[in-house]
C-alpha positions as CSV (number, residue, x, y, z in Angstrom):
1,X,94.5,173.3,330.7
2,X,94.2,176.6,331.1
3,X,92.2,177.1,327.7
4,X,89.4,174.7,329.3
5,X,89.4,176.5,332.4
6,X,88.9,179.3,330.5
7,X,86.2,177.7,328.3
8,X,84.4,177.0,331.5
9,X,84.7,180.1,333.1
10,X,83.2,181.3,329.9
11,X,79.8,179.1,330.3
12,X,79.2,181.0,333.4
13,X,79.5,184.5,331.9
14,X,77.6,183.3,328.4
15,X,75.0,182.2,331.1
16,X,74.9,185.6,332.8
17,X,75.1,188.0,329.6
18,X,74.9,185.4,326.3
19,X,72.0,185.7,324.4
20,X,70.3,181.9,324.3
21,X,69.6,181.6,321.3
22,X,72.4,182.2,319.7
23,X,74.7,179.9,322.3
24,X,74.8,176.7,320.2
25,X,76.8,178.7,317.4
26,X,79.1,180.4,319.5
27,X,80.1,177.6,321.6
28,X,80.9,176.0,318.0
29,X,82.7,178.4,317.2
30,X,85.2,178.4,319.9
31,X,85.0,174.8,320.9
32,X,84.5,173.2,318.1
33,X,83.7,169.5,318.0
34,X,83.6,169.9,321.9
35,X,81.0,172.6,321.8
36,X,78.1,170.2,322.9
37,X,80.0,169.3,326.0
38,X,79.8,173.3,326.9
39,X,76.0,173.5,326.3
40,X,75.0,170.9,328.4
41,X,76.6,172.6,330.8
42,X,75.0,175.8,330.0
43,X,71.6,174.5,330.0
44,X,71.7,173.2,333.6
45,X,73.1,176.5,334.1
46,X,69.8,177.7,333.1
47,X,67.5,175.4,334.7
48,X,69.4,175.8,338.1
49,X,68.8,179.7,337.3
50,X,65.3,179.0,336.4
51,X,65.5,180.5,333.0
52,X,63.6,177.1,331.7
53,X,63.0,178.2,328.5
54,X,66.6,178.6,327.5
55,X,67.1,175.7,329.0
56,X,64.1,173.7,327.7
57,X,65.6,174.8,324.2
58,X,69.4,173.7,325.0
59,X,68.1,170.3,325.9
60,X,66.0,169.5,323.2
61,X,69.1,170.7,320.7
62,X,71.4,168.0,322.3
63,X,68.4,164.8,322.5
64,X,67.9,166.1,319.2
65,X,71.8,165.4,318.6
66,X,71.9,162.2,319.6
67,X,68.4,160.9,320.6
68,X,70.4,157.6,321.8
69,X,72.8,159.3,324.2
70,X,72.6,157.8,328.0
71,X,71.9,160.9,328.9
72,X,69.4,161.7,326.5
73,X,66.7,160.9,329.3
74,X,68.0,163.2,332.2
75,X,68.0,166.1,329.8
76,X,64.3,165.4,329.0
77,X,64.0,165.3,332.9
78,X,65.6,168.0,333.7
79,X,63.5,169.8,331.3
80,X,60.2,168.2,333.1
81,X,61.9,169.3,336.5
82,X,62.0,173.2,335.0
83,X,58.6,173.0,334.5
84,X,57.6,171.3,338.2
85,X,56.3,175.0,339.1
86,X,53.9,174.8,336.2
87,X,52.9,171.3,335.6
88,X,49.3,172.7,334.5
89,X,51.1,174.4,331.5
90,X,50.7,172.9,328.1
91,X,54.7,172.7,327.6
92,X,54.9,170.9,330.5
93,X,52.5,168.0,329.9
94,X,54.0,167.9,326.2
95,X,57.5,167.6,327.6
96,X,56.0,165.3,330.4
97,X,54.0,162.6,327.8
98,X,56.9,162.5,325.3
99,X,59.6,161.9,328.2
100,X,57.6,158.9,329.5
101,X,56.6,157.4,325.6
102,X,59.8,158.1,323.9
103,X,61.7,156.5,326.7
104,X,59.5,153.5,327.2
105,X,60.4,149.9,326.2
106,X,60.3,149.4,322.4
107,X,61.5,152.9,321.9
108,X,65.2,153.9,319.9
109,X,66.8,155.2,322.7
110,X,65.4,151.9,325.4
111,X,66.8,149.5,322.9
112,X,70.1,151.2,322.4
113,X,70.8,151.2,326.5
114,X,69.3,147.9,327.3
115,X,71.8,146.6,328.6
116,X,72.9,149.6,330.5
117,X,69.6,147.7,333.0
118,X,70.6,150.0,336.0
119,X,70.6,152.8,333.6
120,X,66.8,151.0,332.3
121,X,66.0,150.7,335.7
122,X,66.1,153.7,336.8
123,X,64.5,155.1,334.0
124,X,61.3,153.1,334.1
125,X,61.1,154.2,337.9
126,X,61.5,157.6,337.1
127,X,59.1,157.9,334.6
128,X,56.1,155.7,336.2
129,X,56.3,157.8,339.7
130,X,56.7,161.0,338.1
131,X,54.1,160.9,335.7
132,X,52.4,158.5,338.7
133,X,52.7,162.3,341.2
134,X,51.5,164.1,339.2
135,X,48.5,162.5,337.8
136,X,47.4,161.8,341.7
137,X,48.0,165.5,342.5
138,X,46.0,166.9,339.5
139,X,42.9,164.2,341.2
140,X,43.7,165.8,344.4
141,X,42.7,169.2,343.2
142,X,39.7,168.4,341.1
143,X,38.3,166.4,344.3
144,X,39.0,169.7,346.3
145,X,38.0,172.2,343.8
146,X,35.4,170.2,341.5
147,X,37.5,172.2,338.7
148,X,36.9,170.5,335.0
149,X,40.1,171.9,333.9
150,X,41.5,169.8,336.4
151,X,39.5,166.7,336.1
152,X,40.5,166.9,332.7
153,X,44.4,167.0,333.2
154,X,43.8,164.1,335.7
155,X,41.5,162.4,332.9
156,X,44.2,162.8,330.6
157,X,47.1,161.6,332.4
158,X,45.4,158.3,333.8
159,X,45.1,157.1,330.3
160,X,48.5,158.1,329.1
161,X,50.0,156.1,332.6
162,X,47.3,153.3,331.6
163,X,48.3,152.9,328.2
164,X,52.3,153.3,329.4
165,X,52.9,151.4,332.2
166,X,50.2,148.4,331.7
167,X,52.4,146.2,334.2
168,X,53.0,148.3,336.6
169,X,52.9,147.2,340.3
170,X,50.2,150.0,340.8
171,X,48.2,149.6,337.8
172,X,45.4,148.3,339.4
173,X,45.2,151.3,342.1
174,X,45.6,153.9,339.2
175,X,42.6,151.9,337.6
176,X,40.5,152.3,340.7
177,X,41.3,156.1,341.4
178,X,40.7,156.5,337.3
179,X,37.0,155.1,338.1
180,X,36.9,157.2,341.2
181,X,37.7,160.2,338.8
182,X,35.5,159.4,336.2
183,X,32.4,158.8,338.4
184,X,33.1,162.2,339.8
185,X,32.8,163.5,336.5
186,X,29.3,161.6,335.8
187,X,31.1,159.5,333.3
188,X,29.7,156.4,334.5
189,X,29.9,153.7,332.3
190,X,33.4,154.7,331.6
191,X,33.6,154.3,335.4
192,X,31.8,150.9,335.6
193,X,34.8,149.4,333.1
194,X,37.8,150.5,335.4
195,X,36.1,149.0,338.6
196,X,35.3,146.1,336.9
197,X,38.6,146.2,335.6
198,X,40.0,146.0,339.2
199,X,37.8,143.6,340.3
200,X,38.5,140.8,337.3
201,X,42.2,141.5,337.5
202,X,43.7,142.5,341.0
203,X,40.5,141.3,343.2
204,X,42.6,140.6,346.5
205,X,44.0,144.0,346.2
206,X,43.3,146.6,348.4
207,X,40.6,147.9,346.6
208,X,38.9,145.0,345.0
209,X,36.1,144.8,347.6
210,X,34.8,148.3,347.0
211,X,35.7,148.4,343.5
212,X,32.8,145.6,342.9
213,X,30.5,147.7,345.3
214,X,31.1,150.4,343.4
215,X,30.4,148.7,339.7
216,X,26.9,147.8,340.7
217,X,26.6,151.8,342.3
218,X,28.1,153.3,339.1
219,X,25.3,151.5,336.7
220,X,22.8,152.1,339.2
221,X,23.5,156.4,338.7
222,X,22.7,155.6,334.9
223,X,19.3,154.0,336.0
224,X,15.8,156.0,335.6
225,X,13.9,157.6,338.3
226,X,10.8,156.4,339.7
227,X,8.6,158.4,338.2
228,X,10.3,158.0,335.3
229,X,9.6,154.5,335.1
230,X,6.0,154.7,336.2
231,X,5.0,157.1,333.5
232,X,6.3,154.3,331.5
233,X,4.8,151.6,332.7
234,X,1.4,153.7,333.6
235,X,-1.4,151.9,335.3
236,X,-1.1,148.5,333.7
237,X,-0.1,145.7,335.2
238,X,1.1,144.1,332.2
239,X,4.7,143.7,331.9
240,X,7.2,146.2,330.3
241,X,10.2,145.4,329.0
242,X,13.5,147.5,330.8
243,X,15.5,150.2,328.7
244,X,19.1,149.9,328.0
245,X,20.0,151.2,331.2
246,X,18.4,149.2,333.2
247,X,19.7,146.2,331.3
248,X,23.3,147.5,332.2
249,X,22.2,148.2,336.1
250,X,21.3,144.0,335.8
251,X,23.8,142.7,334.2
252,X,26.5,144.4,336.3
253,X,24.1,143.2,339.4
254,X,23.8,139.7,337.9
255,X,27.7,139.7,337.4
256,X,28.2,141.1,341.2
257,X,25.6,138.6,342.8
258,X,27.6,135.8,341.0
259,X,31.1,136.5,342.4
260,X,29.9,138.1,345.9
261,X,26.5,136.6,347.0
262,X,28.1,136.0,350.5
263,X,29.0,140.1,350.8
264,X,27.0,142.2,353.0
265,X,26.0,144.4,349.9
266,X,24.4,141.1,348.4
267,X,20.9,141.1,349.7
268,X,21.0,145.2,348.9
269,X,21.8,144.6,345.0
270,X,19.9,141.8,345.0
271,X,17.0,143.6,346.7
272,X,17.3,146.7,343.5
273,X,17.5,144.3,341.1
274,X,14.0,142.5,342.3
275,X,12.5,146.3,343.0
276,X,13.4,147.1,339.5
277,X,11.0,144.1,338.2
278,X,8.7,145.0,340.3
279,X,8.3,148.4,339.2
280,X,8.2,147.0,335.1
281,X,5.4,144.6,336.5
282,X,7.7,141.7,336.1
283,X,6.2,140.5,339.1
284,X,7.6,136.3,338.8
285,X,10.8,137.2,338.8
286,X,10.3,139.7,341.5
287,X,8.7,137.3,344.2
288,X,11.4,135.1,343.4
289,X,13.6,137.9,344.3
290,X,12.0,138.7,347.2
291,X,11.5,135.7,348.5
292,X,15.4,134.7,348.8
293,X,16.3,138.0,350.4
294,X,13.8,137.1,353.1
295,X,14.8,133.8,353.6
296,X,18.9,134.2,353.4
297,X,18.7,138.0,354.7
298,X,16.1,137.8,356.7
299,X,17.3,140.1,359.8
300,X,18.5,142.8,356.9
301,X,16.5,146.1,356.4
302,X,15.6,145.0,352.8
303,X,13.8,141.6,354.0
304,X,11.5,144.1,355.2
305,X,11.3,145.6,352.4
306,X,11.3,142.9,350.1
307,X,8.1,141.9,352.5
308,X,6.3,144.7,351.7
309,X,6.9,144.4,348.2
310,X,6.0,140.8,347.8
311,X,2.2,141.6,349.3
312,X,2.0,144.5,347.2
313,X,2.5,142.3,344.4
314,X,-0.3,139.9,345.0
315,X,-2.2,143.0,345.9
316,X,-1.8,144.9,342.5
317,X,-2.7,141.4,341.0
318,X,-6.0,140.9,343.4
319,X,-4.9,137.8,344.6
320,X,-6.3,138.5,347.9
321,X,-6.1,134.6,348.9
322,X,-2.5,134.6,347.5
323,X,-1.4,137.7,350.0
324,X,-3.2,136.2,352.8
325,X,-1.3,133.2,352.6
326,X,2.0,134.9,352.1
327,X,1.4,137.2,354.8
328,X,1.0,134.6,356.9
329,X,4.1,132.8,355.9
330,X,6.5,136.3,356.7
331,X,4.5,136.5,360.1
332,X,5.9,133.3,360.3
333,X,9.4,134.4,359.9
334,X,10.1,135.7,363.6
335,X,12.7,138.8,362.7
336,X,10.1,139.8,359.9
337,X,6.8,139.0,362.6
338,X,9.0,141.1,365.9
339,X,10.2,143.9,363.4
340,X,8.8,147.0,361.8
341,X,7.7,145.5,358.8
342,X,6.0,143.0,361.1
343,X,3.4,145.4,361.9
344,X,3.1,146.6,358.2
345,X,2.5,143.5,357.0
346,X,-0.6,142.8,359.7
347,X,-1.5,146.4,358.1
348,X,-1.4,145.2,354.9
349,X,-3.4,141.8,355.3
350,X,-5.8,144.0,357.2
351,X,-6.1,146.6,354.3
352,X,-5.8,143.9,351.5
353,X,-9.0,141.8,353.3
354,X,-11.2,145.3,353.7
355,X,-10.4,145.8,349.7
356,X,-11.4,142.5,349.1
357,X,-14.6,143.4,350.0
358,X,-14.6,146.6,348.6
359,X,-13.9,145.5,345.2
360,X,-17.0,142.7,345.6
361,X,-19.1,146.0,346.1
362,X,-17.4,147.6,343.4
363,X,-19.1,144.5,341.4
364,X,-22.3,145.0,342.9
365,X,-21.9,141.1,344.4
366,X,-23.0,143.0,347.7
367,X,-24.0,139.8,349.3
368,X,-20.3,138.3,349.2
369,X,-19.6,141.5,349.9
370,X,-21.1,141.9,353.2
371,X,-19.8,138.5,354.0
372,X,-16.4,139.5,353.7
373,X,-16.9,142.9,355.9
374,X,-18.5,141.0,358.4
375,X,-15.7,138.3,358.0
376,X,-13.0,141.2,358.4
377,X,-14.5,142.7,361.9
378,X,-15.2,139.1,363.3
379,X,-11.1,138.6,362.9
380,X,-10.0,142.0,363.0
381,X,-12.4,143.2,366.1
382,X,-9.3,145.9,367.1
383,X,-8.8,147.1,363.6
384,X,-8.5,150.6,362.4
385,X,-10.9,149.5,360.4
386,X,-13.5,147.5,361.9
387,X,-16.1,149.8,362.6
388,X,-16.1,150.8,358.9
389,X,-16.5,146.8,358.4
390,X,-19.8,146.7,360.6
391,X,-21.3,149.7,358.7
392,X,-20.6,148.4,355.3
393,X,-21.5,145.0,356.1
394,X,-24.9,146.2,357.1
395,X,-25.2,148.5,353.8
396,X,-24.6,145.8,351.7
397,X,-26.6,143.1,353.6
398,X,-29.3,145.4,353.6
399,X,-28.7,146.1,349.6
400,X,-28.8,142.2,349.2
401,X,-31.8,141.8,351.0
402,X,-31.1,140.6,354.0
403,X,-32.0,143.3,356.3
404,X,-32.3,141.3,359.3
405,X,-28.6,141.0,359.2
406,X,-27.9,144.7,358.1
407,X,-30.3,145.4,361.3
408,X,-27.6,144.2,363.3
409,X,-24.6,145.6,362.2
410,X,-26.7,148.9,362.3
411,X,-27.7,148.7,365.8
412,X,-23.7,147.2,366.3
413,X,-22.9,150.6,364.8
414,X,-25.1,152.5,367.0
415,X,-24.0,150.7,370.0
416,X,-20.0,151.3,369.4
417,X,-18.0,153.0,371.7
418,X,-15.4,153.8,369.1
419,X,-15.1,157.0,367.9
420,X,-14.6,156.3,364.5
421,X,-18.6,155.5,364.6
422,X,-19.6,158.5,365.2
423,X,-19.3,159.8,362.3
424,X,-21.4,156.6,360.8
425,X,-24.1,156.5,363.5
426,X,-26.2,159.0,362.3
427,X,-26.4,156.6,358.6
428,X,-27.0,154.1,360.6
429,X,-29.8,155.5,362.9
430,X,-31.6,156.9,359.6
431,X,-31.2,153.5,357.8
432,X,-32.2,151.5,360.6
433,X,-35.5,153.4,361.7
434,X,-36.4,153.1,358.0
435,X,-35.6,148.9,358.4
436,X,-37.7,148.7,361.3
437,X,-40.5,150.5,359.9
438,X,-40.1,148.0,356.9
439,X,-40.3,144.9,359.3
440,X,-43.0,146.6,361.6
441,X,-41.1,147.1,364.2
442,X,-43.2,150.3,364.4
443,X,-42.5,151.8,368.2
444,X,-38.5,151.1,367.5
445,X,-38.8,152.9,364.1
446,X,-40.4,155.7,365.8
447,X,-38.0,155.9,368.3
448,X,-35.1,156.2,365.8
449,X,-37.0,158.1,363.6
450,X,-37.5,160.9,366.9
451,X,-33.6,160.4,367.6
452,X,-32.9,161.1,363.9
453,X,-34.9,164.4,364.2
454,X,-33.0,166.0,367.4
455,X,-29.7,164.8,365.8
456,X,-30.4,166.4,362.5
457,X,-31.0,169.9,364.5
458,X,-31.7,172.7,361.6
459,X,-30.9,170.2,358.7
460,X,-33.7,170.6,356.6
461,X,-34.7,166.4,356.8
462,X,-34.8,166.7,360.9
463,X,-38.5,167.7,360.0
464,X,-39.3,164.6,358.1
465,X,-37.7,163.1,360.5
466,X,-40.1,164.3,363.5
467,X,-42.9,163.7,360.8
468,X,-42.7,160.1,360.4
469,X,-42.4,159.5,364.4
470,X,-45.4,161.4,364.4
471,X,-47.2,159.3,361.6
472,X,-46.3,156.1,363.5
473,X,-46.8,157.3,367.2
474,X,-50.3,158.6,365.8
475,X,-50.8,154.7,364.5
476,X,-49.7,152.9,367.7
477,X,-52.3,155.2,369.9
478,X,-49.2,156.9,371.4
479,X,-50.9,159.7,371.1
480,X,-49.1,162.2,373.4
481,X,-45.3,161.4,371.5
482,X,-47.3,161.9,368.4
483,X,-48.4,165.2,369.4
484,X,-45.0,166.1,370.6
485,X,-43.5,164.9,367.2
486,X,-46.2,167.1,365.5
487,X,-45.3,170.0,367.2
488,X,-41.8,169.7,366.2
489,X,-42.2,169.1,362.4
490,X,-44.4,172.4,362.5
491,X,-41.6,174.2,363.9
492,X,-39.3,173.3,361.7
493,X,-41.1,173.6,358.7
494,X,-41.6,177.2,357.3
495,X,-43.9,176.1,353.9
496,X,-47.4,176.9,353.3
497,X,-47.5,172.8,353.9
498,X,-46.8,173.3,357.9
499,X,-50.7,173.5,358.2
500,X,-51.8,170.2,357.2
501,X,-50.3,168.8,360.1
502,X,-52.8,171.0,361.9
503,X,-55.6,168.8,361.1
504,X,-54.2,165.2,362.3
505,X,-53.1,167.5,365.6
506,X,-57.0,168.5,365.7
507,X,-58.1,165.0,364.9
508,X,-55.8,163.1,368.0
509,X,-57.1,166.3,370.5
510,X,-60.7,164.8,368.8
511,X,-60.2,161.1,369.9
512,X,-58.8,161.9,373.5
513,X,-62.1,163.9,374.2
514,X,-59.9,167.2,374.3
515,X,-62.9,169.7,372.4
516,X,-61.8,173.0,373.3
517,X,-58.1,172.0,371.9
518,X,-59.4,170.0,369.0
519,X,-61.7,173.2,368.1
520,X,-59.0,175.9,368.4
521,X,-56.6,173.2,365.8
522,X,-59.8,172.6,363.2
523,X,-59.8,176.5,363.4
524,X,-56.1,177.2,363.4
525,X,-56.1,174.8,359.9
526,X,-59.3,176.2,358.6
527,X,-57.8,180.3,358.8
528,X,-54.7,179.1,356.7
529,X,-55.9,177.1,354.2
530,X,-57.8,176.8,351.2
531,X,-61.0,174.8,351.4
532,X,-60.3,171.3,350.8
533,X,-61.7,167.6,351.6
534,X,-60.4,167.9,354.8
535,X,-62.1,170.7,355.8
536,X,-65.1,169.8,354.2
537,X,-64.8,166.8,356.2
């Protein structure tokens, strides 16, 4: 008895002064067969002292002796427990991932204690949580640091506790946070499997729900941008065919829409999936789309979308008759009608009828043309864009010949009190006095044509202007607002030219009896002119 006490007293001075790597052969030496019994004990002497590496290498020695032994698995974990201060070192995950494989059902030493099933027990417990902790805390600190040495460790270990523990109670949790990692690391198709997985397997778990919110999310990270996708799809309206991406975006929203069309992120996925068509110019399958969000979602946000989308549609295609009639059926739709989008879609009918009849005039069919401006202001009388309606429907009447008609929607346009005519009354007032001189509507023409002239100011036509009043004045024996009209054109005009007008000034003063002022005009004419058949005259 003494000679064991001794023995053990000796473990604790080997411990203090013994070199480690030279224990296994001295306990041999004195102990004999029982030497192993002494450096077990010395290598927990270690790992209490914190020397793990001595006590690392004493453990492996005895699994290594009897990779069977019961307590071949609490060396391995006392080994693991040395290392809990470094878990980011490469010995540790070494010692970690062959602890939980070599131990795992199937294994030597598993088969040789099976029926030891607390022993079993235990062991499976020990091995799921602690690789389990660890995994969850290298996830913490990539989420908190963004690290990609971290993500990595984390990437790592999920796949080893995957591939190890396949049955486990929280398998489908460590699937979820694995996705959770892996979108975090832009890996998102890796990411889209792991949800799904969730979803297929443990979909009453707690994270079923968000797990298929988050399939349809991870695809839709892979998808092209906008203007990606335009400078595909250019300025056709033809349709284009989708890339790979975008076929993996719909099929996980296809697969989503099937199993949760009643979830409140239904009429979102559902609403990407019909934008995405619309943007390749699939446009059937796109109204289609549309048309079912506003009908089953119609008080979401992307029924109003979806309405704006569905008139762009007929729109892009020119189907002016088709987006009047669907306009009308969404005003129809009282939370689409009351809403935001309501007074869009008034916006858009608006817009689409006024384009209508630009395009007719882009066609040089002026006459339908004009029908359809005037058709737009007769309806639309408090439009943004009714006053631009009147004038073009009188440009184009006029351009078709009917300038009665394009009279009226000039002197409409002239009579306006909006201020978006202003801008347009002085076309009109040009155009107009022109019309009426055309018609012989002389004494209006003049009018407009003396209104034209003031407005114009220094413009270089506000002479040509006061000219043509002149002319017709002069004709209708109005011969004082001819003379007036006279006088202004002579003003304005600074050409040798200006003097001409001297003689039909001298030839009015002539026919009112005025000689001294007819005289001082012939003369005026005669001093700045060469001799001509007016003078000879």
């Amino acid at each position: 008895r003494l000679e064991k006490e001794g023995l053990r007293d000796i473990v604790l001075f080997y411990g203090e002064a013994g070199d480690p790597k030279h224990a296994i052969e001295y306990f041999r030496s004195i102990a004999g067969q029982d030497a192993n019994s002494y450096v077990e004990k010395l290598a927990y002497l270690y790992v209490d002292v914190g020397n793990r590496e001595a006590g690392r290498s004493l453990f492996n020695y005895l699994v290594s002796e009897n990779p069977t032994n019961p307590k071949a698995f609490d060396y391995k974990f006392q080994i693991i427990k040395a290392y809990s201060n470094a878990t980011k070192t490469r010995e540790f995950r070494e010692e970690l991932y062959s602890w939980v494989h070599n131990f795992a059902p199937g294994g030597a030493w598993y088969e040789a204690n099976q029926a030891n099933t607390s022993l079993i027990e235990n062991a499976n417990k020990h091995r799921e949580l602690t690789l389990k902790n660890w995994i969850l805390t290298q996830h913490q600190t990539a989420q908190n640091t963004k690290a990609k040495f971290s993500q990595s460790l984390a990437y790592d270990g999920y796949q080893v506790f995957l591939k190890e523990f396949p049955s486990s109670t929280s398998v489908s949790d460590m699937h979820f946070y694995f996705a959770e990692l892996l979108y975090d690391m832009d890996k998102f198709d890796e990411a889209g499997v792991h949800y799904r997985w969730v979803v297929e397997n443990a979909p009453n778990s707690k994270y079923g729900l968000e797990a298929a919110k988050n399939i349809v999310i991870t695809f839709e990270k892979n998808l092209p941008k906008d203007n990606e996708i335009a400078k595909v799809v250019g300025k056709s309206i033809d349709p284009v065919p989708f890339s790979p991406k975008v076929e993996n975006f719909l099929s996980a929203a296809k697969w989503y829409l099937e199993k949760f069309a009643n979830t409140p992120k239904a009429a979102e996925v559902k609403f990407r999936v019909g934008r995405l068509h619309y943007q390749h110019n699939q446009f059937d399958e796109a109204e289609k789309l549309f048309r079912e969000i506003i009908q089953n979602h119609s008080k979401t946000k992307y029924a109003e979308y979806s309405a704006n989308l569905l008139l762009d549609i007929y729109s892009l295609k020119k189907d002016y008759a088709g987006l009047e009639k669907a306009g009308k059926e969404l005003l129809s739709v009282p939370s689409i009608s009351e809403s935001a989008a309501g007074k869009d879609i008034k916006g858009v009918l608006e817009k689409s009828q006024f384009k209508k009849a630009q395009d007719l005039e882009l066609e040089k069919n002026y006459q339908a043309s004009a029908e359809e401006y005037e058709k737009f202001a007769q309806q639309n009388p408090k439009a943004e864009l009714s006053t631009a309606a009147i004038f073009n429907a009188a440009i184009n009447f006029e351009r078709a010949g009917f300038n009665q008609k394009a009279m009226g929607y000039h002197q409409a346009t002239l009579a306006s009190n909006n201020k978006s005519a202003d801008p347009l009354k002085t076309k009109s007032r040009r155009i107009l006095a022109k019309l009426y001189q055309d018609s012989g509507q002389l004494e209006e023409a003049a009018k407009l044509f003396h209104a034209a002239g003031v407005e114009a100011g220094k413009d270089p036509l506000a002479m040509n202007y006061f000219n043509n009043a002149a002319v017709i004045y002069e004709a209708l024996g109005q011969h004082k607002e001819a003379l007036a009209n006279y006088s202004e054109y002579y003003e304005l005009n600074k050409k040798s030219d200006r003097y001409e007008v001297l003689f039909q000034v001298a030839q009015i003063h002539r026919r009112l009896g005025q000689k001294s002022q007819a005289t001082e005009q012939f003369e005026e004419f005669l001093n700045h002119t060469e001799l001509s058949e007016k003078s000879i005259e």
